[in-house]
Backbone bond lengths (Angstrom), bond angles and torsions (degrees), N, CA, C in turn:
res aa  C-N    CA-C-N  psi(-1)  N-CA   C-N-CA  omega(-1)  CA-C   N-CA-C  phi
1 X - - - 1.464 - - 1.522 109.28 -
2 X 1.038 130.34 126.53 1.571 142.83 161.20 1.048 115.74 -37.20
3 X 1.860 123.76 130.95 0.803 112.27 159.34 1.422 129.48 -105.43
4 X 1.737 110.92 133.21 1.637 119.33 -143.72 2.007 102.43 -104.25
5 X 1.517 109.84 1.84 1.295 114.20 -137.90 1.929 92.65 -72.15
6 X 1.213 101.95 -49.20 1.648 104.91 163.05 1.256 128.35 -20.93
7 X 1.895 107.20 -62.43 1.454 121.68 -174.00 1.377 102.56 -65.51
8 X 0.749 137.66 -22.66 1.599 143.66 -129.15 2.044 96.44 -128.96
9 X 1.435 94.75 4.97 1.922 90.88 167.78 1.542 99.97 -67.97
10 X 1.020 105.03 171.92 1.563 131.62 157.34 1.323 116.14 -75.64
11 X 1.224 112.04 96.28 1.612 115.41 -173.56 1.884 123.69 -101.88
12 X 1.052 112.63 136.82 1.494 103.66 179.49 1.858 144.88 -22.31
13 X 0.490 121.99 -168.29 1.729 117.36 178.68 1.349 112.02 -102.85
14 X 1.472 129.78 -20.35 1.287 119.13 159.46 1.322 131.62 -68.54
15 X 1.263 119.38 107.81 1.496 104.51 -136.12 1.993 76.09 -144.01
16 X 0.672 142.28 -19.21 1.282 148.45 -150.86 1.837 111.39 -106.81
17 X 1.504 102.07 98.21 1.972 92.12 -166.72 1.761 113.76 -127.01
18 X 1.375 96.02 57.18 1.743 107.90 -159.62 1.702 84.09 -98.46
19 X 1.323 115.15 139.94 1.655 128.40 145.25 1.626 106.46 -14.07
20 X 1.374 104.31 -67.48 1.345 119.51 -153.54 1.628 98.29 -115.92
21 X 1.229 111.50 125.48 1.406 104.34 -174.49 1.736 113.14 -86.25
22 X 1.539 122.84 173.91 1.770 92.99 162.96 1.292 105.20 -86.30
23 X 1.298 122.90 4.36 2.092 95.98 -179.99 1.691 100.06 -85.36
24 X 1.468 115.03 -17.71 1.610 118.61 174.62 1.624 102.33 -56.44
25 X 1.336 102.38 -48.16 1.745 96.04 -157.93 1.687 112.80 -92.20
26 X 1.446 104.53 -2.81 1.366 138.81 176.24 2.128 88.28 -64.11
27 X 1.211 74.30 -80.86 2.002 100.78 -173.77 2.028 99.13 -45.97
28 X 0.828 123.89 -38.28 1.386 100.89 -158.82 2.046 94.54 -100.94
29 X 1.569 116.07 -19.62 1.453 123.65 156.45 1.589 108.94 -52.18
30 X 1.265 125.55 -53.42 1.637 132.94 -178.33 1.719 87.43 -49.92
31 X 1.193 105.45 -84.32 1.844 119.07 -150.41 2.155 92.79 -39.63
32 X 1.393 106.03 -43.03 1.543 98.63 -162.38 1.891 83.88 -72.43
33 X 0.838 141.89 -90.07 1.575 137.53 -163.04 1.709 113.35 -51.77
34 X 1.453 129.08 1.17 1.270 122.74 119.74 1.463 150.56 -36.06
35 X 1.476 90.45 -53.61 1.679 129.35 172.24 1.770 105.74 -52.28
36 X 1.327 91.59 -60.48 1.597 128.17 -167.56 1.722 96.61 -55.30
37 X 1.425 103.06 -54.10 1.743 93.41 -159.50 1.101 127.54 -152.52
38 X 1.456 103.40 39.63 1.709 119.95 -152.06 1.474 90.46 -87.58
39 X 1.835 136.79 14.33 1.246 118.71 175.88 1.456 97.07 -132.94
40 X 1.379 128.42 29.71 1.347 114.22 -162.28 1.907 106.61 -140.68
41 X 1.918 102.19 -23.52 1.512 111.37 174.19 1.375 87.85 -144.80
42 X 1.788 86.48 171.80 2.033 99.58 175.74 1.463 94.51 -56.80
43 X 1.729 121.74 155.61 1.345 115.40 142.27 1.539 121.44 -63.06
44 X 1.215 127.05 -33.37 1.591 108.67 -162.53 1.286 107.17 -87.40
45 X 1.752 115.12 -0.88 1.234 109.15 167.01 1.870 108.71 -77.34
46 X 1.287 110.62 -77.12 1.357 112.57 162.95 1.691 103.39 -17.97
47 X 1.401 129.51 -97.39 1.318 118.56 -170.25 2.019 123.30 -30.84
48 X 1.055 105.14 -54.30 1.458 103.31 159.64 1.902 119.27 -37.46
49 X 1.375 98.59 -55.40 1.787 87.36 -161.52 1.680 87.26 -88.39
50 X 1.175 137.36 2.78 1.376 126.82 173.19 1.998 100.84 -85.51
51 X 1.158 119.70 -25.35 1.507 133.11 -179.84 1.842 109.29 -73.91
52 X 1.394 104.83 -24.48 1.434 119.30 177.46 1.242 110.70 -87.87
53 X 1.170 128.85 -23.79 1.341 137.86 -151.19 1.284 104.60 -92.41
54 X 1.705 98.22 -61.01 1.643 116.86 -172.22 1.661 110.24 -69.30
55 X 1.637 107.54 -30.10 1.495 89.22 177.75 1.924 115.53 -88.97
56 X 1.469 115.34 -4.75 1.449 106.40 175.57 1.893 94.78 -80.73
57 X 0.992 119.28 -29.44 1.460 112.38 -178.40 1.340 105.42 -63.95
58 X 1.364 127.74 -42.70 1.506 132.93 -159.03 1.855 83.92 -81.62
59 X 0.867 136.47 -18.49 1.974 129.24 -153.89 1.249 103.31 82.78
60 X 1.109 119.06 32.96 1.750 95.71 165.29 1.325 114.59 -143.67
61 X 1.711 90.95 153.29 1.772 104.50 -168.15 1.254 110.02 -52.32
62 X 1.440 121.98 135.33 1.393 134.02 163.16 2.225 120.83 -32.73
63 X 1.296 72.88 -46.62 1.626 76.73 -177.24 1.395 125.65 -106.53
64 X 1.180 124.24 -24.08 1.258 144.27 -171.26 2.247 111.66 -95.21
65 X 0.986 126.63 72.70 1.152 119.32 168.52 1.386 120.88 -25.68
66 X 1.260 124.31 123.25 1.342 141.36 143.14 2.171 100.08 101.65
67 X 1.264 116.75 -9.48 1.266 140.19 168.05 1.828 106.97 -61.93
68 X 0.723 110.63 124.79 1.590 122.45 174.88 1.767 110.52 -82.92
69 X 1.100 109.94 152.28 1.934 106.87 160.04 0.981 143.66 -81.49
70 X 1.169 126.93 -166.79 1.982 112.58 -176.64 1.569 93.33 -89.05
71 X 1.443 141.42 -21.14 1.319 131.93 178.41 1.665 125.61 -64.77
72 X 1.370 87.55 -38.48 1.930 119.19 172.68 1.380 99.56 -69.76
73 X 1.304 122.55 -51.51 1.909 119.00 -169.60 1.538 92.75 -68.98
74 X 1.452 136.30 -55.40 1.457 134.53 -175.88 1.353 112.86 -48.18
75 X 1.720 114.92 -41.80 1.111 118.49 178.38 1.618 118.43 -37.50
76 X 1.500 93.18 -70.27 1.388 127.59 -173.69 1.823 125.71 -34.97
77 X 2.064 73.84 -58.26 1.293 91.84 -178.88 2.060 130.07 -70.99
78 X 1.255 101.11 -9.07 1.363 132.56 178.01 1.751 97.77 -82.45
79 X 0.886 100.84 -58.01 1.586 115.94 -175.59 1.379 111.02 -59.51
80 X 1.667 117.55 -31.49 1.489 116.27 172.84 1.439 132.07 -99.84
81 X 1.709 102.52 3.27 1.282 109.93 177.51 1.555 84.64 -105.06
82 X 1.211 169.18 -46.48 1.220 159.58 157.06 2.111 99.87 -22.37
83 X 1.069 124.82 -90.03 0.921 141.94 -137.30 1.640 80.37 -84.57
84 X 1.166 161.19 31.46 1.520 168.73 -64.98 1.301 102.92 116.66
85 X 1.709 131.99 -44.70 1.190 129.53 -161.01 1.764 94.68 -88.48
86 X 1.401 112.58 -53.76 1.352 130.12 -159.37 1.615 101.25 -78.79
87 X 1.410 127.62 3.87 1.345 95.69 175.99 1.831 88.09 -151.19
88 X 1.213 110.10 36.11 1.777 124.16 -178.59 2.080 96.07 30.42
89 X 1.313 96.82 85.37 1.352 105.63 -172.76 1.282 97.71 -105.55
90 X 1.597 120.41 -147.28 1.151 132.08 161.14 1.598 116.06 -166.96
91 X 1.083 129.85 148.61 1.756 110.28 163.08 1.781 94.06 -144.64
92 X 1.298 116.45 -169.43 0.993 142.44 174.69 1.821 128.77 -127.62
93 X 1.568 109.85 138.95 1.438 77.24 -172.25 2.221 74.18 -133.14
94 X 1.428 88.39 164.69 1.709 111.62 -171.14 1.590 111.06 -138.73
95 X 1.524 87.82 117.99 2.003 90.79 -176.48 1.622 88.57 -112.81
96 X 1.277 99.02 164.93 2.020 103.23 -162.57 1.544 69.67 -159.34
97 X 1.134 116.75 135.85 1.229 137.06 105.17 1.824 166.98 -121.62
98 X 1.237 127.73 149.16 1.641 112.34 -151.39 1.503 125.03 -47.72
99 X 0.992 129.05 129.41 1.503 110.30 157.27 1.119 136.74 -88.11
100 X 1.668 136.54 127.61 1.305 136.30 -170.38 1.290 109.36 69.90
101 X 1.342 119.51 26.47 1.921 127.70 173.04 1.363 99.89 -52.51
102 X 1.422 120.14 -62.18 1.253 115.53 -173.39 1.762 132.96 -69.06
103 X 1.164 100.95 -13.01 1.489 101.29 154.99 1.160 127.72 -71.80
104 X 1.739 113.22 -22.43 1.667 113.89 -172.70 1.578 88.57 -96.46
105 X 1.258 129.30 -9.92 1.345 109.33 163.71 1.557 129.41 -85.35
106 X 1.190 105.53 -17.10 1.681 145.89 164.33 1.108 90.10 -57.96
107 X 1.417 133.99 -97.84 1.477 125.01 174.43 1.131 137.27 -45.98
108 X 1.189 117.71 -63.02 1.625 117.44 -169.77 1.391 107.95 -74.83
109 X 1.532 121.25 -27.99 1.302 101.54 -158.29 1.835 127.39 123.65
110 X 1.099 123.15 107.11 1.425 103.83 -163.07 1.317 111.95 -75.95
111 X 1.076 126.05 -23.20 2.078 122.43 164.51 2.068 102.82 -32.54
112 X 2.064 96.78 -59.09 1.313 82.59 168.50 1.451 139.54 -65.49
113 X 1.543 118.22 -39.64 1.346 138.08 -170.31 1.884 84.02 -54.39
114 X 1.030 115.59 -49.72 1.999 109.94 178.89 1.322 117.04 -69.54
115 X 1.461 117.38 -8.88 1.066 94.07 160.37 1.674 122.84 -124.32
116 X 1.172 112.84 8.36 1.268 148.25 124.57 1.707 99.34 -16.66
117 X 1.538 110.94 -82.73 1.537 106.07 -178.74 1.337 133.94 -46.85
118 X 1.799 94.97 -38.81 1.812 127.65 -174.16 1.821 76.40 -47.71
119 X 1.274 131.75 -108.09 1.129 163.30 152.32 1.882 91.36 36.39
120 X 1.652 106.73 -87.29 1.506 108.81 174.82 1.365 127.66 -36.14
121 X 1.966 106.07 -35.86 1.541 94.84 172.10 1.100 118.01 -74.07
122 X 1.607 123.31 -22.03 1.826 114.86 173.65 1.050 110.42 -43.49
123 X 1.450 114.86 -56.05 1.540 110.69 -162.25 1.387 113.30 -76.49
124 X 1.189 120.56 -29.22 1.777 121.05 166.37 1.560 112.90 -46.66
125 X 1.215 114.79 -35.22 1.314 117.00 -165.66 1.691 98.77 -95.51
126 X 1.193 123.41 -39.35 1.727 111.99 179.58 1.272 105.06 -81.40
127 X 1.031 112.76 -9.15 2.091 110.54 168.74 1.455 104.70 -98.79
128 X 1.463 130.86 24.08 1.294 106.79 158.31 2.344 103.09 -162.65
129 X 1.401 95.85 168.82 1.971 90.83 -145.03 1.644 84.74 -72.53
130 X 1.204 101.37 -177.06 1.830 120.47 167.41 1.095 120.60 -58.59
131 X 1.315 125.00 -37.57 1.488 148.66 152.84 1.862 131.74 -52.43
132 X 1.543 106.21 6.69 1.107 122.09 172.61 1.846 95.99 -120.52
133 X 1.612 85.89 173.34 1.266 106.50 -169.95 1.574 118.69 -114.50
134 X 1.275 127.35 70.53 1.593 108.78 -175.44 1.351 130.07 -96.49
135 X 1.522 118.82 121.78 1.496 103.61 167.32 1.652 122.22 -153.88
136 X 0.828 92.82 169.01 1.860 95.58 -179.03 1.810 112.95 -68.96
137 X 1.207 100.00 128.11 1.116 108.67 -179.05 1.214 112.63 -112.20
138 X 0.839 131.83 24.72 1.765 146.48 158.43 1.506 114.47 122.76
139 X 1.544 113.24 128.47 0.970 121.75 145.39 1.918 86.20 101.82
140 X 1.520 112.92 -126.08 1.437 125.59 -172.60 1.880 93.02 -105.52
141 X 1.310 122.86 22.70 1.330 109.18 171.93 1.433 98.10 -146.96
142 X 2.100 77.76 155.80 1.707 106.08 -153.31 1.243 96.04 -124.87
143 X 1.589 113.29 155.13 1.335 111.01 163.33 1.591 108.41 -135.53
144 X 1.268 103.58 156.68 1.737 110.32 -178.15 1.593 106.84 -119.06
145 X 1.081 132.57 132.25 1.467 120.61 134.19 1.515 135.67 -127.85
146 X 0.740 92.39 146.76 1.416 118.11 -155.48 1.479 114.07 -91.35
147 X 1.405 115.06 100.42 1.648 116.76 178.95 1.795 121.29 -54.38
148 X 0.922 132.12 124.43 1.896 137.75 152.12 1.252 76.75 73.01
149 X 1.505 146.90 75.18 1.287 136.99 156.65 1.246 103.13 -140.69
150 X 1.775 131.21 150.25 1.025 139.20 159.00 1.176 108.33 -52.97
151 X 1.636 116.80 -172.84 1.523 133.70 151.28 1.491 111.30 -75.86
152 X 1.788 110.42 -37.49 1.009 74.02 -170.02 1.927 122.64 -130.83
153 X 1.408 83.50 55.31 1.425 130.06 179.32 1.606 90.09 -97.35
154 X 0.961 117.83 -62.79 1.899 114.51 176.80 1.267 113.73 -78.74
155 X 1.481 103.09 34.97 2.056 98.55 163.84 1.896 106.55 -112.47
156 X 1.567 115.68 3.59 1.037 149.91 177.29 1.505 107.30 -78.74
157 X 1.493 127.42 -46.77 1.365 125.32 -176.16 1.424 103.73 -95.39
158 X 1.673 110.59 -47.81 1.414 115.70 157.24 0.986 133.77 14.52
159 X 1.398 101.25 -100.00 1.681 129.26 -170.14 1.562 104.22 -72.47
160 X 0.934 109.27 7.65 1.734 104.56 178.40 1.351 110.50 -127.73
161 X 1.725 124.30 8.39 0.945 126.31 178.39 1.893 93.83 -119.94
162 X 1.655 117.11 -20.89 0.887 143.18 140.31 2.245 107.11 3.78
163 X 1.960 75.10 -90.95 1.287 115.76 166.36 1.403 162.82 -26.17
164 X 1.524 85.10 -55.18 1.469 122.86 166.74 1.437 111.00 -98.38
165 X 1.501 133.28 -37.31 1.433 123.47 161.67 1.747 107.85 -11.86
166 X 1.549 121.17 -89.79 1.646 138.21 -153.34 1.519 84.45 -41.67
167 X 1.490 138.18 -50.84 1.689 139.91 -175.45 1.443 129.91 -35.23
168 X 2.016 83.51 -31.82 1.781 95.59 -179.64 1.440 127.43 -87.43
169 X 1.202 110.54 -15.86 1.314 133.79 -177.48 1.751 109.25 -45.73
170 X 1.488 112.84 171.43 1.586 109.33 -164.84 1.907 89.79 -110.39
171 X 0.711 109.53 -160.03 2.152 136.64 -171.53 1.698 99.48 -129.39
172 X 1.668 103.85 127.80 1.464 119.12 159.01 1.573 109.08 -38.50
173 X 0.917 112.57 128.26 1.336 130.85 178.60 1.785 109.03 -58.02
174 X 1.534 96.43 -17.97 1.850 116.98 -160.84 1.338 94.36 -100.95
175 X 1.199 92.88 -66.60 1.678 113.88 -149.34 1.777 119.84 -95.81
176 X 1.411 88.54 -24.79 1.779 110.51 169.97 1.377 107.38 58.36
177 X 1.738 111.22 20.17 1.590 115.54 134.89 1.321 119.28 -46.47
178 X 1.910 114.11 141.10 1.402 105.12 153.47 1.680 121.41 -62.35
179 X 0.808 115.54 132.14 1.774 132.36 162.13 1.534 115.48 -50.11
180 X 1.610 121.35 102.45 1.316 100.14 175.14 1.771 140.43 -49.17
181 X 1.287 108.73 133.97 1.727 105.50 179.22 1.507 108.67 -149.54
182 X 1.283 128.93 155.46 1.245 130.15 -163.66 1.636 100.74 -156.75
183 X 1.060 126.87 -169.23 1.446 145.90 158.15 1.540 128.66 -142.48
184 X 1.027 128.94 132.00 1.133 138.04 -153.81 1.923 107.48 -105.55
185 X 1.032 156.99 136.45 1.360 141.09 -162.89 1.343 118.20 -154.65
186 X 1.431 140.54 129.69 1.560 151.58 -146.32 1.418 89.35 -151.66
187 X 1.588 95.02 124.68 1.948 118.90 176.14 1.474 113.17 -121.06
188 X 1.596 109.08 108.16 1.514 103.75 170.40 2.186 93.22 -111.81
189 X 1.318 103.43 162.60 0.956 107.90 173.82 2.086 116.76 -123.43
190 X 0.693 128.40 127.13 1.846 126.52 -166.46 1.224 80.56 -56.38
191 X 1.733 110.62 124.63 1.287 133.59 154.18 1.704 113.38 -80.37
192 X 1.168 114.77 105.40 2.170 115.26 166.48 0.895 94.67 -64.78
193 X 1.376 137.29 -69.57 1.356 136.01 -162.76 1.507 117.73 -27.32
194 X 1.442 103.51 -58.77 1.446 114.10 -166.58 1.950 106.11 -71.25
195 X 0.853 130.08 102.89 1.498 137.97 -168.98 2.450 111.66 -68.43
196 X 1.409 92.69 2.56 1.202 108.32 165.40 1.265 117.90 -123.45
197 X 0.953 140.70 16.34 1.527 152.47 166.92 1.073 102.14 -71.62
198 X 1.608 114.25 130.69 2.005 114.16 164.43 1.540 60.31 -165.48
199 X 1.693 70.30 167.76 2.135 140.17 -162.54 1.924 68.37 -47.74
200 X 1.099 158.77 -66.63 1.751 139.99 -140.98 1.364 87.50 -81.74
201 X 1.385 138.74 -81.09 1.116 137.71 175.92 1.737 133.44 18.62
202 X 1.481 69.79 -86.36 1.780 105.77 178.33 2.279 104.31 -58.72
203 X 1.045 95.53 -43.00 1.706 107.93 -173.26 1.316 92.76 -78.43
204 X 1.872 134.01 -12.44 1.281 109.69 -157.26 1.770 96.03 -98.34
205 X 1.903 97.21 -29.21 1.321 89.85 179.78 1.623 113.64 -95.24
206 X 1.186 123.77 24.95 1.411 122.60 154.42 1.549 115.98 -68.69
207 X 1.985 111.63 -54.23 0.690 121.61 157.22 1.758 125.06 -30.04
208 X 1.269 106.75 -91.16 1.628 107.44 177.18 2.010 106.89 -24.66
209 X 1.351 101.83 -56.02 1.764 95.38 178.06 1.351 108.10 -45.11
210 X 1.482 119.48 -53.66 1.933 100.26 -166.54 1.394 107.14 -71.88
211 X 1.311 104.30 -19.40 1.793 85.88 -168.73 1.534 114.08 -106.84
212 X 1.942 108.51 32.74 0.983 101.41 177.99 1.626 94.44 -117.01
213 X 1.505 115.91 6.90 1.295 124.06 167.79 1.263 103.81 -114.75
214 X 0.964 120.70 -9.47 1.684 112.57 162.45 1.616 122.69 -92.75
215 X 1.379 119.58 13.71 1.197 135.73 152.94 1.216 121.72 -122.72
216 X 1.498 117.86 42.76 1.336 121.58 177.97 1.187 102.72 -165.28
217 X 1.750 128.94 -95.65 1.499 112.66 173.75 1.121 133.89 -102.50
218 X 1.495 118.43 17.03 1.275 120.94 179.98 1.905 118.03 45.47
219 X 1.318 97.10 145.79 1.946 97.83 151.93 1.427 94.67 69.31
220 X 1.841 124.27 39.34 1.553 128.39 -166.22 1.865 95.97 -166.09
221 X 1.206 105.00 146.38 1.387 106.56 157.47 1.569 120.22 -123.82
222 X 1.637 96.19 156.64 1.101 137.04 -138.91 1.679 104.32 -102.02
223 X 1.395 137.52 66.21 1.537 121.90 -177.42 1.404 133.30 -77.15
224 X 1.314 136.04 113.90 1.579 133.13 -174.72 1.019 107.00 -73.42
225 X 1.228 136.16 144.46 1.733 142.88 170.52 1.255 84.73 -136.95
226 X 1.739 104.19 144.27 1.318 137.82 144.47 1.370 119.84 -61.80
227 X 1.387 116.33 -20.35 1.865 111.04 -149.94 1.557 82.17 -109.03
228 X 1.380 114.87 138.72 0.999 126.93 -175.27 2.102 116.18 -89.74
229 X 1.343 106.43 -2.80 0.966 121.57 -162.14 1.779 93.29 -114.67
230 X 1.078 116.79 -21.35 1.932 121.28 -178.30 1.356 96.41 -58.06
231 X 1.457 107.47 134.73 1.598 129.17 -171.62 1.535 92.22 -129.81
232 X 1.221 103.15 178.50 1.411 133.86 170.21 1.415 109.70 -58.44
233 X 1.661 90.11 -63.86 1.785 109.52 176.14 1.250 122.00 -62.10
234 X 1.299 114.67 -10.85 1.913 132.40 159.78 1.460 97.50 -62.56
235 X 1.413 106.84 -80.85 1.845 106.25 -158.78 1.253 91.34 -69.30
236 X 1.279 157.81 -18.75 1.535 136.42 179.01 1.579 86.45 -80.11
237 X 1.301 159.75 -21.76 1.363 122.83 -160.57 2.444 92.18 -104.47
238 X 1.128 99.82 -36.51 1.636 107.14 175.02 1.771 114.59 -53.77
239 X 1.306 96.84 -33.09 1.681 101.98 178.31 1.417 84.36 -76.21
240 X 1.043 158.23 -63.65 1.325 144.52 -121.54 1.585 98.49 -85.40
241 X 2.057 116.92 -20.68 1.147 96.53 179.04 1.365 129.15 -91.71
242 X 1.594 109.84 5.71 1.289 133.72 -174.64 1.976 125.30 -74.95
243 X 0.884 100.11 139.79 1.991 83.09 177.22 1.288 97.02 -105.29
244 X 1.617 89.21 123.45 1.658 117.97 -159.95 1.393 78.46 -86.48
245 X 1.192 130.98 -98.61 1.348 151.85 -125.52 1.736 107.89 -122.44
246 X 1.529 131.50 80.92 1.262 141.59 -129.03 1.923 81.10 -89.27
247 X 1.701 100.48 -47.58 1.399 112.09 -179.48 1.323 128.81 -39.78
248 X 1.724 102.42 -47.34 1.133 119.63 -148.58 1.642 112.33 -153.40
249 X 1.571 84.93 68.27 2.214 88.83 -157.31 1.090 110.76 -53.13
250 X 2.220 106.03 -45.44 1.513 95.49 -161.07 1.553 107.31 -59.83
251 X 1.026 128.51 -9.18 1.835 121.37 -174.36 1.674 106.29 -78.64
252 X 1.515 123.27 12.88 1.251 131.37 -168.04 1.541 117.14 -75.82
253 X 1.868 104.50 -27.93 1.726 110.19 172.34 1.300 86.98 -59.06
254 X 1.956 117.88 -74.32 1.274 118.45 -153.47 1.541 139.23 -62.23
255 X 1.170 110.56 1.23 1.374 145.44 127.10 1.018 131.97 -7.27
256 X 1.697 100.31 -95.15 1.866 136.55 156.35 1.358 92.30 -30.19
257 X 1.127 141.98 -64.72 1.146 135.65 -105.40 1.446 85.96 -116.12
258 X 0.687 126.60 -48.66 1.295 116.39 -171.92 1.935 114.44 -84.14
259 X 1.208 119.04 -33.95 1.545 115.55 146.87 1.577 98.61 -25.71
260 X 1.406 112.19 -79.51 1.412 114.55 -148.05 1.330 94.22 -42.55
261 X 1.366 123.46 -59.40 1.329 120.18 -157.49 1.644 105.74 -50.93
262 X 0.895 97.91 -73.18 1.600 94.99 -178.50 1.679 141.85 -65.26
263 X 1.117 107.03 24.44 1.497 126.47 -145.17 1.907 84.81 -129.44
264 X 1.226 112.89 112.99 1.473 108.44 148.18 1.404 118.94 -105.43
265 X 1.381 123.31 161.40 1.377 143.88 162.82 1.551 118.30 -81.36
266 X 1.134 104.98 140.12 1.835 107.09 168.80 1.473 108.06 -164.50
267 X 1.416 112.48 121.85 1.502 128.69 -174.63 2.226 106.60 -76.25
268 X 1.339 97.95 115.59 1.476 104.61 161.76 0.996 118.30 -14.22
């Protein structure tokens, strides 16, 4: 098994390495529908729905910078169970969704609850490489997948995105308490083996994982295994062969240890 523990740091916000950026193709869309109609509607209306336009065309979420859409994740994910079949690959895919979103929108306000999200996609994106795929798939839920990676190779970015979720949250409007929030998380991994497995499949039993911890303990993730024989005492001895923490090894028990804790199992 690879070790992913390197890729898998927390990496900066420049994260974005296209020729052409979207605020480039953003900027030269404005100037032509300026041109176009600067005597006929507001501009910042026009500029707005031209900013909507260009980023669902480009794959990316309307609101969330640098986050892809559910059309772009389908894309993707089609594209990696193909290219998965033909070269006995593997990937992983991860649905998360918030907990208690709607109370902090209840409270604070949905201007915040949006930017509330802004916030969650940072950290989605510095907890996982260039070579993954993240985006919102509607509403307060996200999905990741994850190229040539196990499941449970992605309990490594996980639990630390796990973590940092409750951090992003907004302040009582009253009381200028943080507002409780969490994330909830379901791991299927593309089975080769299984000769009926495709891109719906694999996303369906990610699915079933979060929402079989999102009807029970919430604020925990959820791992699918194929192998009918995978224990606890399996992924506690496989993590141990992994480099958790490249930075910061000796923190590699406390690590383990805390995956385990929060990490359930569930057989296909």
């Amino acid at each position: 098994m690879a070790d992913l523990g390197a890729e898998f740091e927390e990496r900066p916000d420049d994260l974005e390495e296209q020729p052409r950026t979207l605020e480039e193709v953003k900027a030269e869309q404005r100037a032509l529908l300026r041109a176009a109609y600067e005597h006929s509607r507001p501009i910042a209306e026009i500029e707005a729905e031209s900013d909507k336009l260009v980023a669902e065309a480009a794959g990316f979420d309307t609101l969330i910078p640098g986050i892809h859409n559910k059309l772009w994740f389908s894309q993707k994910l089609e594209e990696s169970a193909e290219l998965a079949r033909r070269t006995n690959g593997t990937f992983t895919v991860v649905m998360g969704d918030l907990d208690l979103f709607k109370q902090l929108n209840d409270t604070a306000g949905h201007p915040e609850g949006d930017n509330t999200l802004r916030r969650i996609g940072a950290v989605l994106l510095r907890n996982t490489r260039k070579t993954d795929t993240v985006a919102r798939y509607g509403g307060d839920e996200f999905v990741i997948l994850f190229q040539n990676t196990t499941a449970l190779q992605t309990l490594i970015p996980l639990v630390r995105i796990l973590n940092t979720i409750p951090e992003q949250s907004s302040r009582h409007p009253r009381t200028g308490e943080m507002i409780p929030l969490g994330i909830s998380i379901g791991i299927a991994q593309f089975n080769n083996a299984d000769p009926d497995e495709t891109a719906s499949s694999v996303l369906a039993a990610a699915d079933v994982a979060l929402y079989s911890v999102k009807n029970s303990t919430k604020g925990r993730i959820c791992l699918t295994t194929n192998d009918p024989t995978f224990t606890s005492e399996t992924m506690f001895n496989q993590l141990n062969t992994l480099t958790i923490s490249p930075r910061q090894p000796e923190r590699k028990p406390e690590i383990i240890k805390d995956i385990m804790a929060k990490t359930t199992l569930r057989h296909r």
